[in-house]
Structure formats: structure tokens, C-alpha cells
N, C-alpha and C positions, 0 to 999 in steps of 0.2 A: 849118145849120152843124154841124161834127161838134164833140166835146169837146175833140180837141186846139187847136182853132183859140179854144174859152171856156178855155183853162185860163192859170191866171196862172203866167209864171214865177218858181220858190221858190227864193229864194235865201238859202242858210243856211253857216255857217262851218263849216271842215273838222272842228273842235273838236264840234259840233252834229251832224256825221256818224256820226265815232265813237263817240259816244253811243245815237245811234239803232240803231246794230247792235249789238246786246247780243250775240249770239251766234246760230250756229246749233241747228235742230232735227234732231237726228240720231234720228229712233224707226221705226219699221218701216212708217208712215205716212205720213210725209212724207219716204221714200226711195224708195215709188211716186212721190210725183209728181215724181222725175226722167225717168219717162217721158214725161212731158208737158211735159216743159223747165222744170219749177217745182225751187224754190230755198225753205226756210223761214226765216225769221228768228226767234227773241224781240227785241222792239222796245216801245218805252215806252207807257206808256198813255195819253202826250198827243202820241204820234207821228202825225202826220196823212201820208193814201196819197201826195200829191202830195211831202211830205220825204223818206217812205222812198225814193222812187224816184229820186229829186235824189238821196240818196246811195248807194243801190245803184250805179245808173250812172257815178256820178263816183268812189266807194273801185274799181271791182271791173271799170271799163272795159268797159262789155256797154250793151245795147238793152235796155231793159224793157218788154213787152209790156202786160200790168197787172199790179195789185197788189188782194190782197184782204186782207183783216183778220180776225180773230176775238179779239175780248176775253172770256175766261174767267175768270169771279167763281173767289176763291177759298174752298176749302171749311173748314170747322168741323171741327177733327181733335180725339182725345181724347188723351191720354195719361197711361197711370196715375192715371186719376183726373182730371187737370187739362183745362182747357178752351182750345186752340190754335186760331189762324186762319191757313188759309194767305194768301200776295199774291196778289192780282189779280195774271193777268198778260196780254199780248198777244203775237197770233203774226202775223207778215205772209208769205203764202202771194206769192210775186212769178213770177211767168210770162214767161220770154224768150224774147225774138225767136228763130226756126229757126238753127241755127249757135252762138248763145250759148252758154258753160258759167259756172257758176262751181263750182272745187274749194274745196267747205270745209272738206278737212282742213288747209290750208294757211294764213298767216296772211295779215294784207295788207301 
């Protein structure tokens, strides 16, 4: 059996969507991977791949191919002397189907 046929369907409130899309990654890095039909998000650090994708597809009306993750601790910063920590945060790297776009200079 393939994963889509194990995967449960996530059913979460529109409320629970817009949450999950913190914002786009706009940095020199994750505007290569528009040539690979990839899309970046910041997304919360209890965001699990199968909600992001429930709400990718249902804000932003596209096919989601997959979804990958990366959570980055954050660092011990100094300043003048004092002792700062930045937030953990997460990024979800999401891959669409051939044909899909999303514009994220625009809002939803």
C-alpha cells in the first residue's frame, strides 16, 4: 500500500489554519527552491506535515506534493554584556504538484 492510502484524514478549523501559516521565507535560499515548484513557510513548532498540508491546500487552493520540515534551536546571543536566547523556530519547505504556484507577495 502506498502512504496516501495509510494516511488519516486532518481535519482542523479555518482558525487553526491561519495559525499555522505564520508567514513566508523570503531569503536567497528558499527562492531557489521556486525552481523546484517549492514554497517556504515559518509554521509552529507543534505543526505536524499532514495540517500543514490540510491548510496549504485548502488557504491557497493548489496540490501539495510533499511537505518537509526543519526545526532550528535557537541561539545564545550576547548583548553588551547581557545574556539573550533567541525562539526556536520551524520552517516547512512544501513541494507542488507541476502547474501549481503560490504568490507570496500577496495576501490570502
Amino acid at each position: 500500500m502506498t502512504r496516501a492510502l495509510n494516511a488519516k484524514q486532518v481535519k482542523i478549523s479555518r482558525e487553526r489554519m491561519l495559525d499555522i501559516i505564520r508567514r513566508p521565507v523570503i531569503t536567497e535560499k528558499s527562492t531557489r527552491g521556486s525552481e523546484y515548484n517549492q514554497v517556504t513557510f515559518r509554521v509552529p513548532l507543534d505543526a505536524g506535515k499532514p495540517e500543514i498540508k490540510v491548510a496549504i491546500e485548502t488557504l491557497f487552493s493548489v496540490k501539495v506534493k510533499a511537505v518537509n520540515t526543519s526545526r532550528m534551536p535557537g541561539k545564545e546571543k550576547r548583548f553588551k554584556g547581557r545574556i539573550g536566547h533567541r525562539a526556536d523556530v520551524k520552517k516547512a519547505m512544501i513541494t507542488l504538484e507541476a502547474g501549481q504556484t503560490i504568490d507570496v507577495t500577496t495576501g490570502i
